[in-house]
KOLVEX-806841 format. One record per residue: residue number from 0; residue in three letters; x, y, z of N, C-alpha, C in turn. Coordinates in pm, whole numbers, plus 50000, padded with zeros to 5 digits. Example, Ala and Ser with C-alpha at 12.3 -4.5 7.8 and 13.67 -1.06 7.14 Angstrom:
// KOLVEX-806841
[atom 0, "Ala", [51319, 49431, 50780], [51230, 49550, 50780], [51320, 49670, 50780]]
[atom 1, "Ser", [51285, 49775, 50708], [51367, 49894, 50714], [51290, 50003, 50787]]
// end
This chain:
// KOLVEX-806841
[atom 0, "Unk", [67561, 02619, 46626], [67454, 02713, 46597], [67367, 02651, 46487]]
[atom 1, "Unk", [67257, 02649, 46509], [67144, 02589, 46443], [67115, 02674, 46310]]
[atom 2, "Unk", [67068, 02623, 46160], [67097, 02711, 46057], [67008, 02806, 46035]]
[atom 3, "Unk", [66879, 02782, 46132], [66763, 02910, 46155], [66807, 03007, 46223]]
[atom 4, "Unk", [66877, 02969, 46368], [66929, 03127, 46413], [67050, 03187, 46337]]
[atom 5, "Unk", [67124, 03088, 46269], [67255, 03171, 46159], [67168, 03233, 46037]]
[atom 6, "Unk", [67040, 03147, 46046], [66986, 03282, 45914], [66916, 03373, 45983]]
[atom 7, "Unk", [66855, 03365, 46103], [66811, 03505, 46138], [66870, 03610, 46159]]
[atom 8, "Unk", [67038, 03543, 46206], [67178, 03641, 46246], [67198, 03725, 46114]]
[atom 9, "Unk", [67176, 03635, 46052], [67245, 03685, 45884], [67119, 03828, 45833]]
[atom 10, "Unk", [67007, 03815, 45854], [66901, 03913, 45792], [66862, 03985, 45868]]
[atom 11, "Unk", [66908, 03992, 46026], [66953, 04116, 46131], [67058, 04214, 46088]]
[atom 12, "Unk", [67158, 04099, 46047], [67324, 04173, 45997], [67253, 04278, 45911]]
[atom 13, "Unk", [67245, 04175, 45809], [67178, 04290, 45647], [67072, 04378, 45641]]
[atom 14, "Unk", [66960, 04327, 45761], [66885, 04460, 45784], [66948, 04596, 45822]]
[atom 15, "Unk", [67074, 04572, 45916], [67152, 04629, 45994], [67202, 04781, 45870]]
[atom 16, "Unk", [67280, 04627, 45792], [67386, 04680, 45704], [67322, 04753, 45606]]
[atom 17, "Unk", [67199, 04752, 45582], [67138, 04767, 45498], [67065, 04967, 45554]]
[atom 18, "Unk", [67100, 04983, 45714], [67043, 05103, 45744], [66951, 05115, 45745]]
[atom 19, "Unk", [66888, 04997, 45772], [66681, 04978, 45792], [66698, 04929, 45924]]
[atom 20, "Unk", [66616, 05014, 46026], [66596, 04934, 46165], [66499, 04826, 46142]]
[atom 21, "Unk", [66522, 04720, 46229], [66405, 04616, 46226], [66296, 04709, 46305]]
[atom 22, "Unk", [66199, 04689, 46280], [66115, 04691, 46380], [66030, 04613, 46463]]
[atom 23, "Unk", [66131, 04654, 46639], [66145, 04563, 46689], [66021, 04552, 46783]]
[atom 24, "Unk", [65985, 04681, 46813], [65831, 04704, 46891], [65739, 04650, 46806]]
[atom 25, "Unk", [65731, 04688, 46748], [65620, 04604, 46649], [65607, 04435, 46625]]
[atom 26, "Unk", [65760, 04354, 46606], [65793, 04266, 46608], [65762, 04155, 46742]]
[atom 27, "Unk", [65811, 04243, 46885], [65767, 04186, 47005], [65592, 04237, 47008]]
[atom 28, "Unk", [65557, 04311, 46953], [65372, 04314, 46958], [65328, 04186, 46940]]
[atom 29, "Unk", [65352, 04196, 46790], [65308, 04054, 46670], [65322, 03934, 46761]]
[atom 30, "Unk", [65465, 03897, 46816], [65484, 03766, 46910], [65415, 03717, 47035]]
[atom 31, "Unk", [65398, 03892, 47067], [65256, 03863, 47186], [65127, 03802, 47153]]
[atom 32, "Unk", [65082, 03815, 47068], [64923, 03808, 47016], [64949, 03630, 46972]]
[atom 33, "Unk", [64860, 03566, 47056], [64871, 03399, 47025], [64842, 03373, 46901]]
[atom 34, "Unk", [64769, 03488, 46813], [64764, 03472, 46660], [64848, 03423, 46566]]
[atom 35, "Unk", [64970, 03526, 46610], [65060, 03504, 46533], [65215, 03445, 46586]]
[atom 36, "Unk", [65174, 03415, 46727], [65354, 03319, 46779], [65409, 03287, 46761]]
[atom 37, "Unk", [65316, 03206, 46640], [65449, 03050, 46571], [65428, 03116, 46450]]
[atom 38, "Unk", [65422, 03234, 46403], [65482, 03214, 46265], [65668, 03220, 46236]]
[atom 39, "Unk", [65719, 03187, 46179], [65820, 03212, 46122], [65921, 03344, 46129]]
[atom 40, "Unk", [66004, 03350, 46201], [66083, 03486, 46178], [66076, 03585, 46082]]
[atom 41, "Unk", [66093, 03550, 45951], [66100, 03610, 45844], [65955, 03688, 45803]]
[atom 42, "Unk", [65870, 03578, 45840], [65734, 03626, 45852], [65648, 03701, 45961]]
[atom 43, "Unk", [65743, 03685, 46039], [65686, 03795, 46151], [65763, 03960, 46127]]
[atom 44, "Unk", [65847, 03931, 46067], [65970, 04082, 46074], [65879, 04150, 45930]]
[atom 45, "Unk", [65840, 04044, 45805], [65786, 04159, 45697], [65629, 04178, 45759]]
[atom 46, "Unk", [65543, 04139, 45833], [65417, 04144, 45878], [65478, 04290, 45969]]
[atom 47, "Unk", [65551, 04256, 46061], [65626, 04450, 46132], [65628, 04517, 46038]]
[atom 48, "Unk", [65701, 04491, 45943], [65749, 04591, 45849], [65610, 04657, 45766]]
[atom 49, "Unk", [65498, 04589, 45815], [65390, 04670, 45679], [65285, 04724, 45785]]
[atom 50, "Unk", [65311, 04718, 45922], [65232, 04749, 45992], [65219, 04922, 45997]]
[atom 51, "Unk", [65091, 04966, 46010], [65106, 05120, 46016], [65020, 05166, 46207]]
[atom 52, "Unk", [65093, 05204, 46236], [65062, 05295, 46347], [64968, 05367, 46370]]
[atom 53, "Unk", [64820, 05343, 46439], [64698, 05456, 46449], [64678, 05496, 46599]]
[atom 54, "Unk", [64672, 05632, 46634], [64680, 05661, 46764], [64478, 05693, 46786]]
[atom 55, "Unk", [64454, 05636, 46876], [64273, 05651, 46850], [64240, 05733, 47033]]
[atom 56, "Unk", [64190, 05880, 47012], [64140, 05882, 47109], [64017, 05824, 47192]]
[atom 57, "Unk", [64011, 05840, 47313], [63915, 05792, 47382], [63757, 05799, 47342]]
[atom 58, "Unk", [63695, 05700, 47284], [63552, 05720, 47201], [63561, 05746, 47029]]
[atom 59, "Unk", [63650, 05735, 47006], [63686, 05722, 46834], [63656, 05551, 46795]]
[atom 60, "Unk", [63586, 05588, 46699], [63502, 05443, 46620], [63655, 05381, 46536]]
[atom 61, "Unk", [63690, 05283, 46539], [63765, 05217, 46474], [63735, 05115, 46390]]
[atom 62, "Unk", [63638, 05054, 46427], [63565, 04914, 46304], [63382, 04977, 46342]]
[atom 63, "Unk", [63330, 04969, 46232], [63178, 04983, 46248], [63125, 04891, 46168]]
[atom 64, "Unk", [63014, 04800, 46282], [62937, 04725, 46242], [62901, 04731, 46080]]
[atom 65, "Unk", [62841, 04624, 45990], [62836, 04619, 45895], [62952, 04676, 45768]]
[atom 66, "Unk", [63027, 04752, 45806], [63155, 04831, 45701], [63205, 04663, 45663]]
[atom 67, "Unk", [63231, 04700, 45569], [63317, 04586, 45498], [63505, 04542, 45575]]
[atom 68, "Unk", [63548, 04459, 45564], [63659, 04372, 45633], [63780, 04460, 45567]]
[atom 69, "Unk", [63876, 04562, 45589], [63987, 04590, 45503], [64156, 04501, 45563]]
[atom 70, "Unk", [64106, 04516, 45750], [64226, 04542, 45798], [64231, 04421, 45973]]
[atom 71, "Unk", [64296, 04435, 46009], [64295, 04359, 46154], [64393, 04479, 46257]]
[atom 72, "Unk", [64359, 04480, 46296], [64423, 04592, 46428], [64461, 04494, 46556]]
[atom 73, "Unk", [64644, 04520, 46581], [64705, 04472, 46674], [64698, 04575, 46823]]
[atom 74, "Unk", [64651, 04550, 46903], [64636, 04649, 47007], [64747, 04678, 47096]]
[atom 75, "Unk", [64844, 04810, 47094], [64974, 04817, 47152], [64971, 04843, 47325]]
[atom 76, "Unk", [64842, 04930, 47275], [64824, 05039, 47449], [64671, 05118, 47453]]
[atom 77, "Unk", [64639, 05122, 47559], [64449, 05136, 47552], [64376, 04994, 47585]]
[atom 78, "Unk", [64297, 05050, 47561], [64141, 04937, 47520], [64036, 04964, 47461]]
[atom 79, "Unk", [64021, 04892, 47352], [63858, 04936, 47301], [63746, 04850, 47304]]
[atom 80, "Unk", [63629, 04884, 47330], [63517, 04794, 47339], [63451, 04748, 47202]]
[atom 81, "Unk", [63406, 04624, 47295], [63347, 04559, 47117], [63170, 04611, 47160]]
[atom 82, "Unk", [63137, 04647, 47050], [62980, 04660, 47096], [62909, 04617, 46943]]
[atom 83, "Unk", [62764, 04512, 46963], [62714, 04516, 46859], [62551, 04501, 46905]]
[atom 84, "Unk", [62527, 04572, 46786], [62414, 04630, 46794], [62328, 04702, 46894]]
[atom 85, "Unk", [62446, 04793, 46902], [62439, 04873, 47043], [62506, 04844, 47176]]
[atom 86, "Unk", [62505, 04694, 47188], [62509, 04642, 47312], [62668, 04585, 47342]]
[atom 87, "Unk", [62672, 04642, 47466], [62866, 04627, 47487], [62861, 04462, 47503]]
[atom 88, "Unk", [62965, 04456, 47438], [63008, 04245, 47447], [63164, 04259, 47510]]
[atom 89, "Unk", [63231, 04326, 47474], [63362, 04298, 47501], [63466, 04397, 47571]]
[atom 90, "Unk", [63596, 04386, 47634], [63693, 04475, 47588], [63816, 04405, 47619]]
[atom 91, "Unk", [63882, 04449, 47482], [64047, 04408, 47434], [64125, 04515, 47503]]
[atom 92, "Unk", [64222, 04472, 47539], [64349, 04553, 47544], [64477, 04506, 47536]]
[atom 93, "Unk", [64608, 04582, 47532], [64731, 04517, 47505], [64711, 04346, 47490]]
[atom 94, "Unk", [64840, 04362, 47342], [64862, 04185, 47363], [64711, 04092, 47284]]
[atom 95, "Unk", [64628, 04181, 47259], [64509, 04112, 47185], [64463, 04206, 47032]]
[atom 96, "Unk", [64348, 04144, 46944], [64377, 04195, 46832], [64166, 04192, 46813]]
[atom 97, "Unk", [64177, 04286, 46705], [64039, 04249, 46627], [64030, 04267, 46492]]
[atom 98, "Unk", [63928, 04242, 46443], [63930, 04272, 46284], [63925, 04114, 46198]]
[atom 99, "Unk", [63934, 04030, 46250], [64000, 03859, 46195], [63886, 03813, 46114]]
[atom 100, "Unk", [63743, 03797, 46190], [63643, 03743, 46174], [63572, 03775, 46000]]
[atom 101, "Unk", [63596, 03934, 45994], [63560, 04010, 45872], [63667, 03957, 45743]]
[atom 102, "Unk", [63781, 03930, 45753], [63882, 03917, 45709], [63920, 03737, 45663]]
[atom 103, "Unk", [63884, 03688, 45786], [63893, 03535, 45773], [63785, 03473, 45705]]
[atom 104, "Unk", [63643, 03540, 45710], [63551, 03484, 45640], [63444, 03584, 45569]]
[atom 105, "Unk", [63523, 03653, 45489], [63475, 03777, 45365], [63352, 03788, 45425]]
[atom 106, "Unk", [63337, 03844, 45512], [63166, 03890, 45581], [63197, 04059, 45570]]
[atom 107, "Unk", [63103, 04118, 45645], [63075, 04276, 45665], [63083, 04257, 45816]]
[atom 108, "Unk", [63171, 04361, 45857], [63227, 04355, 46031], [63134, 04342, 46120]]
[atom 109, "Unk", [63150, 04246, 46221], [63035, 04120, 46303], [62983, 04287, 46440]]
[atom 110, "Unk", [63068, 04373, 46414], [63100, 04437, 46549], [63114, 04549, 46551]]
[atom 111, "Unk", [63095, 04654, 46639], [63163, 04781, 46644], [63293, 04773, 46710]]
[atom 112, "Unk", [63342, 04846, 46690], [63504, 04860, 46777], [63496, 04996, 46785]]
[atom 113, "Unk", [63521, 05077, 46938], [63572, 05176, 46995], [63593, 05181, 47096]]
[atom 114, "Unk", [63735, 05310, 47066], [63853, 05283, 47161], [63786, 05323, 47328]]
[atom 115, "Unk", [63791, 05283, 47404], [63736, 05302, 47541], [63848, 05405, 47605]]
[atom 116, "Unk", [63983, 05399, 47605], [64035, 05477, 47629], [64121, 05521, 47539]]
[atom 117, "Unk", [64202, 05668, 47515], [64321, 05637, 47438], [64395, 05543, 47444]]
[atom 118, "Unk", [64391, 05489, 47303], [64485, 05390, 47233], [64575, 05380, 47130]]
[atom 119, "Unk", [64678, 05308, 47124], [64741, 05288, 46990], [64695, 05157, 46964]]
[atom 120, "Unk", [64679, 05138, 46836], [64666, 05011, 46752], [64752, 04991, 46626]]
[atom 121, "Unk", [64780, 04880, 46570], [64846, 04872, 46450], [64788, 04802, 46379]]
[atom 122, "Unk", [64762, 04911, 46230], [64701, 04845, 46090], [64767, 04733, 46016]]
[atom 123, "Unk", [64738, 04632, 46028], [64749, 04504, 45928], [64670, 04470, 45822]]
[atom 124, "Unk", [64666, 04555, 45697], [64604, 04550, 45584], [64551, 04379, 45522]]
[atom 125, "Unk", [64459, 04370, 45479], [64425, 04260, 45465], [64494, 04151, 45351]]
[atom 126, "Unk", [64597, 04175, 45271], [64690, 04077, 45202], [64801, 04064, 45306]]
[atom 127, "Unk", [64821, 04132, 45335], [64951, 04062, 45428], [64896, 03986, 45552]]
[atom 128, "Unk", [64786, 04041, 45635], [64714, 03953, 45683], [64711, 03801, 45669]]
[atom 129, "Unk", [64613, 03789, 45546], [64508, 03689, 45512], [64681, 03599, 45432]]
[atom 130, "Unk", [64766, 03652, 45409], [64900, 03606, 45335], [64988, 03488, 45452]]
[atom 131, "Unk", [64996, 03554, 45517], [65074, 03497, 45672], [64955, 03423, 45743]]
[atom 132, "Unk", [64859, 03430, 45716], [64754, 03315, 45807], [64781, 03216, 45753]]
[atom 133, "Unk", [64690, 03262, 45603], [64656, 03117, 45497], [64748, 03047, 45505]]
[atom 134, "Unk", [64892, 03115, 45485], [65016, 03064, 45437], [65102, 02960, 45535]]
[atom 135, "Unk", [65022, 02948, 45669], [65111, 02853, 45797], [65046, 02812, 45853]]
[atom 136, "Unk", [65026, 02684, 45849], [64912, 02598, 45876], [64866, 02626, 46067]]
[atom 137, "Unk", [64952, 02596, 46110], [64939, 02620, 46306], [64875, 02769, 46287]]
[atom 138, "Unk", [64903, 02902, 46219], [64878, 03003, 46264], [64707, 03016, 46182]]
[atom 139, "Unk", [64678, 02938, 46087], [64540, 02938, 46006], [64479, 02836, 46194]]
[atom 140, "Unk", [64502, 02778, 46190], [64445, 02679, 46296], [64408, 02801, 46419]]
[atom 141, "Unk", [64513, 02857, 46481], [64466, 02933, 46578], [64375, 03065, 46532]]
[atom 142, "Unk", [64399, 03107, 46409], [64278, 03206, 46376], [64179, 03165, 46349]]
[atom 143, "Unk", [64173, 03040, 46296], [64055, 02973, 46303], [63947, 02935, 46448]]
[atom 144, "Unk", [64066, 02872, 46519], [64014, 02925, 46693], [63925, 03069, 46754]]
[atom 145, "Unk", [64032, 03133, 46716], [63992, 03256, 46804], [63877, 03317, 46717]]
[atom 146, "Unk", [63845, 03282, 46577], [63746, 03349, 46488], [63601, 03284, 46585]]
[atom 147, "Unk", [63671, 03145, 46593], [63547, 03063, 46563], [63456, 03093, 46732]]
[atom 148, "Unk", [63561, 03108, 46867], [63573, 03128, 46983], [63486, 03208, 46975]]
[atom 149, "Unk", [63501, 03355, 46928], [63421, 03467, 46934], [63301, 03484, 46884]]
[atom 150, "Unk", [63273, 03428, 46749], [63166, 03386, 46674], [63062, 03248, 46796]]
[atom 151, "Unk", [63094, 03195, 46851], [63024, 03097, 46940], [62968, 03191, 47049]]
[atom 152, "Unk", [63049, 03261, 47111], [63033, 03352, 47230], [62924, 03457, 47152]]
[atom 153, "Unk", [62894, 03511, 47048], [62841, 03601, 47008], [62647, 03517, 47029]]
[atom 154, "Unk", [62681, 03431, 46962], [62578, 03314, 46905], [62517, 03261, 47052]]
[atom 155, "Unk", [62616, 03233, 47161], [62520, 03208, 47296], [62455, 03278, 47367]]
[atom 156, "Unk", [62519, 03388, 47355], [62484, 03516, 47389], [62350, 03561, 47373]]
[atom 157, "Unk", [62364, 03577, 47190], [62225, 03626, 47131], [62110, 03489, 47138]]
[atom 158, "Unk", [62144, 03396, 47120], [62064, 03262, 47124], [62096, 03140, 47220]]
[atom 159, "Unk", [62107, 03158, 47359], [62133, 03049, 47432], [62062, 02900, 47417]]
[atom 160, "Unk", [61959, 02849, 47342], [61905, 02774, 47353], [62003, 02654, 47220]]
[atom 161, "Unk", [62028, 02808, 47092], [62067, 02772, 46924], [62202, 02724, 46994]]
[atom 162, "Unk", [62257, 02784, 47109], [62408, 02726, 47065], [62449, 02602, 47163]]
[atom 163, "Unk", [62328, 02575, 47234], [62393, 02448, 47297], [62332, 02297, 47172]]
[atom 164, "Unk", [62312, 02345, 47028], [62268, 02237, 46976], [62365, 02225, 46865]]
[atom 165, "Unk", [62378, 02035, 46848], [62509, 02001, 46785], [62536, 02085, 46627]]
[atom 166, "Unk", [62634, 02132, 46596], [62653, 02131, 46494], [62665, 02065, 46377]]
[atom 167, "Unk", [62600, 02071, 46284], [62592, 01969, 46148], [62777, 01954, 46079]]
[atom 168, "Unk", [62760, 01832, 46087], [62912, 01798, 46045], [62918, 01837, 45898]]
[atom 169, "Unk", [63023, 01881, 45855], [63078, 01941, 45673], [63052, 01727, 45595]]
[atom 170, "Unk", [62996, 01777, 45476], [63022, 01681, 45383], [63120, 01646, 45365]]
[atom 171, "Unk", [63248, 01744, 45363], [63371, 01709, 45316], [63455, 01661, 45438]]
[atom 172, "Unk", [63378, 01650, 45564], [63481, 01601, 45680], [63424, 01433, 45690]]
[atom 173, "Unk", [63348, 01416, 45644], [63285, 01247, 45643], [63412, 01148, 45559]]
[atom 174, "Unk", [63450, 01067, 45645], [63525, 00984, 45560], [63641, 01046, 45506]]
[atom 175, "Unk", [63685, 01137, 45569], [63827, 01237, 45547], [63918, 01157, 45641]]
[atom 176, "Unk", [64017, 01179, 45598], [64130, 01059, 45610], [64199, 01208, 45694]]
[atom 177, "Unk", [64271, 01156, 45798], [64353, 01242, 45876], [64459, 01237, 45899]]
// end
């Protein structure tokens, strides 16, 4: 037995023993979402553990354009549409997430979010968030993806001509050693 699954055995036991359920729905959520896959056991079970539960009926506003970044919402069951500036762009459901973009790069929310049908979602407050991204390099990489994914798609969208032109390379990536 490998000494990662004898320590995960071990902080199952003591969660056990301890008369705290893991939470395990929440736990298999988190593992769904390609966001967060590869983080770490330990770090996926306290990211469950701080998650809070919002039940959103059908047409209830959940993120509004311009509001400031608090939180990221894991989507359990439902779907809600992304709409900005009026205009429908998207819809998430199970197994996908929103909220990252506001959060990953201290902006005012790129988007509206509402729920299209009844949904549950789960609140991921923005330190434990932005804690478990920053903090694991593969899982900063894929939020960096999916930020950057959506932010491109927004940008061709509104400007097809702006986004087929190269992007200006960072100063600090010139002559960066890899």
């Amino acid at each position: 037995m490998t000494e990662r699954v004898r320590g995960h055995r071990l902080r199952t036991f003591r969660a056990l023993a301890a008369n705290r359920a893991l939470p395990v729905v929440e736990i298999a959520l988190l593992r769904s979402l390609p966001l967060f896959a590869e983080l770490p056991g330990p770090t996926i079970e306290a990211l469950a553990a701080s998650l809070t539960p919002v039940e959103l009926p059908a047409g209830t506003v959940l993120i509004r354009q311009g509001d400031p970044g608090d939180a990221y919402y894991a989507i359990a069951a439902g779907e809600l549409d992304v709409r900005q500036d009026g205009h429908f762009v998207r819809r998430y459901g199970r197994g996908e997430g929103v909220g990252e973009i506001a959060l990953l790069h201290s902006v005012p929310r790129t988007a509206t979010v509402i729920a299209h049908s009844d949904a549950t979602v789960y609140q991921l407050n923005r330190e434990p968030f932005l804690s478990a991204v920053l903090g694991h390099a593969q899982t900063f990489r894929e939020a960096s993806r999916i930020a950057g994914a959506r932010l491109a798609a927004d940008v061709e969208r509104d400007h097809p001509q702006q986004a087929r032109l190269p992007l200006p390379s960072s100063p600090a990536g010139r002559g960066a050693r890899r």
